[in-house]
C-alpha positions in Angstrom: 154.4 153.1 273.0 151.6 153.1 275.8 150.8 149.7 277.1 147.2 147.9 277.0 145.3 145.3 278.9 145.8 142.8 275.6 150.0 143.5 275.6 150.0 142.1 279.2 151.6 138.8 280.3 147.9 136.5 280.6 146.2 135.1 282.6 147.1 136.5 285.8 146.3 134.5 289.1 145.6 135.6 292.7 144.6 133.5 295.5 141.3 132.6 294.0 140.7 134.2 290.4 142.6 133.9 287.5 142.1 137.1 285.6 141.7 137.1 281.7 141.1 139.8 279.1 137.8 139.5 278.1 136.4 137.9 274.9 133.5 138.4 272.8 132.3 135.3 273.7 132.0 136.0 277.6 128.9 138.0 276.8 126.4 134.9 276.9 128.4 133.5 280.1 128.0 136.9 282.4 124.6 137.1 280.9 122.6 135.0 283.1 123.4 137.1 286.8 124.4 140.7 285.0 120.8 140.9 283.7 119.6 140.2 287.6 117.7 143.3 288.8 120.1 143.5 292.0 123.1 143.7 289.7 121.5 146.1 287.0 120.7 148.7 290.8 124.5 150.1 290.2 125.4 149.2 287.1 125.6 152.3 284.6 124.4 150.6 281.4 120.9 148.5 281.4 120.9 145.7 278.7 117.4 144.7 278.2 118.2 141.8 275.9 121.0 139.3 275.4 121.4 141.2 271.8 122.4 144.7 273.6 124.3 142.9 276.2 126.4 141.5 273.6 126.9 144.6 271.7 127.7 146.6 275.1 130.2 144.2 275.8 131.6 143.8 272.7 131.9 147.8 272.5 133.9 147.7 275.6 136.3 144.9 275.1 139.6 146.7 275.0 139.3 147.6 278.7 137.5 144.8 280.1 138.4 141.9 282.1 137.4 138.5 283.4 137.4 137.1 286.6 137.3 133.2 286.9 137.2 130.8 290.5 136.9 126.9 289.4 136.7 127.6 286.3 133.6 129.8 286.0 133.3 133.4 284.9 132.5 135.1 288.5 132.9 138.7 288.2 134.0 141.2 285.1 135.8 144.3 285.6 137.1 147.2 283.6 140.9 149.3 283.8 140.3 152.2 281.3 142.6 154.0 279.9 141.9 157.5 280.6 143.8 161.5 279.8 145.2 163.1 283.1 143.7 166.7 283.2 146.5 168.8 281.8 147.1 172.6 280.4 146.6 172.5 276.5 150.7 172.3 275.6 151.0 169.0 278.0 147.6 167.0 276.6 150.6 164.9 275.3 151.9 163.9 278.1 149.0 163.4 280.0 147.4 160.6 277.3 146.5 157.8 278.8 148.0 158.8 282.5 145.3 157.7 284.3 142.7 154.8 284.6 139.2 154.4 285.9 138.7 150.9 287.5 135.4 149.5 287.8 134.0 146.1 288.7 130.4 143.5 288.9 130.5 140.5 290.8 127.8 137.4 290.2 125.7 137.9 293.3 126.1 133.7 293.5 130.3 134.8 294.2 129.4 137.8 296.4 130.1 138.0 300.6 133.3 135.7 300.1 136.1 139.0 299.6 136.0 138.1 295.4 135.2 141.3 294.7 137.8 143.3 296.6 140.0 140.5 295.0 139.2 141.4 292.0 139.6 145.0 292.3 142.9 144.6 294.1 144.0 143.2 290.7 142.4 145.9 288.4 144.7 148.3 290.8 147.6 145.9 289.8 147.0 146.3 286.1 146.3 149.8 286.0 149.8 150.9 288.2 152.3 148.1 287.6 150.9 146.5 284.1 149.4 150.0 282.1 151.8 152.6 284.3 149.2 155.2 285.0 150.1 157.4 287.6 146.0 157.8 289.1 143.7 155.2 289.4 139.8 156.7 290.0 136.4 154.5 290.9 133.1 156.1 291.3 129.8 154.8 292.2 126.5 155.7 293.4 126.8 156.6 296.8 124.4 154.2 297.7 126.2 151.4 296.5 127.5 150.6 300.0 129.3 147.4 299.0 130.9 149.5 296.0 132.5 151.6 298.7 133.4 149.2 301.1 135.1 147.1 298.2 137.1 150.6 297.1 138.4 151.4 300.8 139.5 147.8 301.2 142.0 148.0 298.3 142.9 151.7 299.4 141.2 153.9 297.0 140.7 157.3 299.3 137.2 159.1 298.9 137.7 162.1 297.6 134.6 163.3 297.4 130.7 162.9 298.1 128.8 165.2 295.2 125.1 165.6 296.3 122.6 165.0 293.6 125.2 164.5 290.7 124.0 161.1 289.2 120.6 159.8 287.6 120.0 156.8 288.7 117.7 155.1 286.3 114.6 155.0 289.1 114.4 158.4 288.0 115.8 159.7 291.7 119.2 161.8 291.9 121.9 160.4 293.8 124.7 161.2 295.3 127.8 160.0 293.8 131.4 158.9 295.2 134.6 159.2 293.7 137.7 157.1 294.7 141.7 157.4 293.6 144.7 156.2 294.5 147.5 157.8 292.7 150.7 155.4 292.3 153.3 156.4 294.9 150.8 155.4 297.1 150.1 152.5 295.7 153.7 151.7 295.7 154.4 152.9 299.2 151.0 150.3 300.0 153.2 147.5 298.6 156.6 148.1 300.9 154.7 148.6 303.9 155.7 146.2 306.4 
């Protein structure tokens, strides 16, 4: 039986968060800075109104996770499950073999390494917790301190695609996609 997020053992600590699955309830807490105009610049869905922020969030629950420092929700992030590419008589196999990892930080928690924290974890869960064998990011490629957060924990840049995302200013962006497949990850980890 493929793992989840929920079957993990909870919460998990690093040096500053302590990671949770997220709850329903988190919605009104992450509210108050995810509706801030510089975190809605990179994020892929706009909530105009506590009411669709809740029903986003609630929508997304099974893949989304919660970073706390002293006690305070600081930063969400996401380890979806996702289906490896594959040739039709493998698609069953391939279920669930990789994971896109994405994150949002409070912009009160950013420029103190939280973030790449954070997303250092989400590689964690995704490799050693889920057992995907690729973990992907994207972003715009804008979204410099996306970037920088993704080549910090490792992720390679495996390509810049010129004018492949909306943005919701109406302007076509370049986007970025990051991966990391596991061996790497693992060879990362016994690195002296």
């Amino acid at each position: 039986m493929m793992r989840r997020l929920r079957d993990l053992d909870w919460p998990l600590t690093t040096a500053r968060l302590t990671l949770r699955p997220g709850r329903s309830e988190d919605a009104v807490a992450i509210w108050p800075w995810y509706r801030l105009p510089e975190v809605q610049e990179w994020t892929t869905t706009l909530s105009p109104t506590l009411e669709a922020h809740q029903e986003h969030w609630d929508d997304e629950l099974e893949s989304a996770v919660v970073g706390l420092h002293r006690g305070r929700i600081v930063a969400v992030g996401k380890v979806e499950r996702q289906d490896a590419w594959s040739q039709s008589d493998m698609r069953d196999r391939a279920a669930g073999q990789q994971a896109e990892v994405g994150w949002v930080l409070d912009p009160a928690a950013q420029g103190r390494g939280l973030g790449t924290e954070l997303a250092a974890a989400l590689l964690d869960l995704a490799f050693d917790g889920l057992g995907v064998c690729r973990v992907e990011a994207a972003c715009f490629a804008d979204n410099l301190a996306s970037r920088r957060v993704m080549e910090k924990i490792g992720l390679r840049l495996e390509g810049v695609f010129r004018g492949e995302s909306l943005h919701r200013s109406g302007r076509w962006l370049d986007g970025a996609s990051y991966a990391l497949l596991a061996s790497e990850h693992r060879a990362r980890i016994l690195e002296p």
